[in-house]
N, C-alpha and C positions, 0 to 999 in steps of 0.2 A: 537278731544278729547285732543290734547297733545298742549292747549291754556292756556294763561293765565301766574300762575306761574307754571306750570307743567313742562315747557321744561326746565327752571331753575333748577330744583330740580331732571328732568331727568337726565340733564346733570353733576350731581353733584355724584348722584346713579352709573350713567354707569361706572363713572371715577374713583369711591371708588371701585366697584366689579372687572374691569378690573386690579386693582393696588393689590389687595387682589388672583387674579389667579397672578398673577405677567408679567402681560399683559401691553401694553402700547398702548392710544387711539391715534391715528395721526392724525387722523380727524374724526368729531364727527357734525353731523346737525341733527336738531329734525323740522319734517314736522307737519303738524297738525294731521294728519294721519299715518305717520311712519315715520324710523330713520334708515339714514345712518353711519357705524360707520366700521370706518376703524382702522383695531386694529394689533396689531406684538405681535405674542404670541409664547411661545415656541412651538415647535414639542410635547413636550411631554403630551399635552392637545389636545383631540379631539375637532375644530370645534363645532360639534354640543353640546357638552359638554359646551364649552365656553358661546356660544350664549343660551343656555338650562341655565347653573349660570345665566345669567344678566339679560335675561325675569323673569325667577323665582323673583329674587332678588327685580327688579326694581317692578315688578309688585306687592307683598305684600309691598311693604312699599310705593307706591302710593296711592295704595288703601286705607292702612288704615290714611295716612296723608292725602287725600283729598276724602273724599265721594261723591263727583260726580263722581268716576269712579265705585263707587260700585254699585249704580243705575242705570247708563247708559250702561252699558255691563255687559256679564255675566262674562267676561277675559278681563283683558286689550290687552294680547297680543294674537295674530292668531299664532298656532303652524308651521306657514308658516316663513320661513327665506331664502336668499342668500347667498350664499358663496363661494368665489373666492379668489385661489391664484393667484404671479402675479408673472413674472419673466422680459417679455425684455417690459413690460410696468415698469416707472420711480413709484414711491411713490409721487413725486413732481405732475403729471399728475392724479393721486389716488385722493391726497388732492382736486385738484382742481375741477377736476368732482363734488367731495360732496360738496365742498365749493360753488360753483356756482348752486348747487340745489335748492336753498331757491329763485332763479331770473326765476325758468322756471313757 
């Protein structure tokens, strides 16, 4: 689903809503199928909170800027998400995992 120009304009969505919670994206890949995104957010925003803004977000204004995703799914996004903190792993070793995702 996330072909074409959609990863573009994902990736433009995620980085407006992330700057708007006052959140910063360290690394960011969009798969055809889903999206890694590695983000440094205050304490003071719950996790699910965070990642709940940017599906929300991302998801009404995809839909209504490209109507292919309105036909082909009932949602764009699965209420399903990941979430990891990290401490004696580097952010350097973070980037790189997701950066090297788009090669497996």
């Amino acid at each position: 689903m996330l072909v074409g120009n959609i990863p573009k304009r994902l990736d433009e969505l995620i980085r407006e809503k992330a700057k708007q919670l006052n959140s910063d994206i360290l690394a960011l890949e969009i798969m055809p199928d889903h999206v890694h995104v590695f983000i440094q957010a205050k304490p003071i925003i719950a996790p699910n909170t965070l990642i709940g803004q940017i599906k929300g977000y991302t998801s009404r204004v995809l839909r209504q800027e490209f109507k292919e995703l309105q036909t082909r799914l009932p949602t764009l996004w699965t209420r399903s998400y990941f979430v990891s903190t990290h401490s004696h792993v580097s952010n350097a070793t973070i980037q790189k995992y997701i950066e090297e995702q788009k090669g497996i």
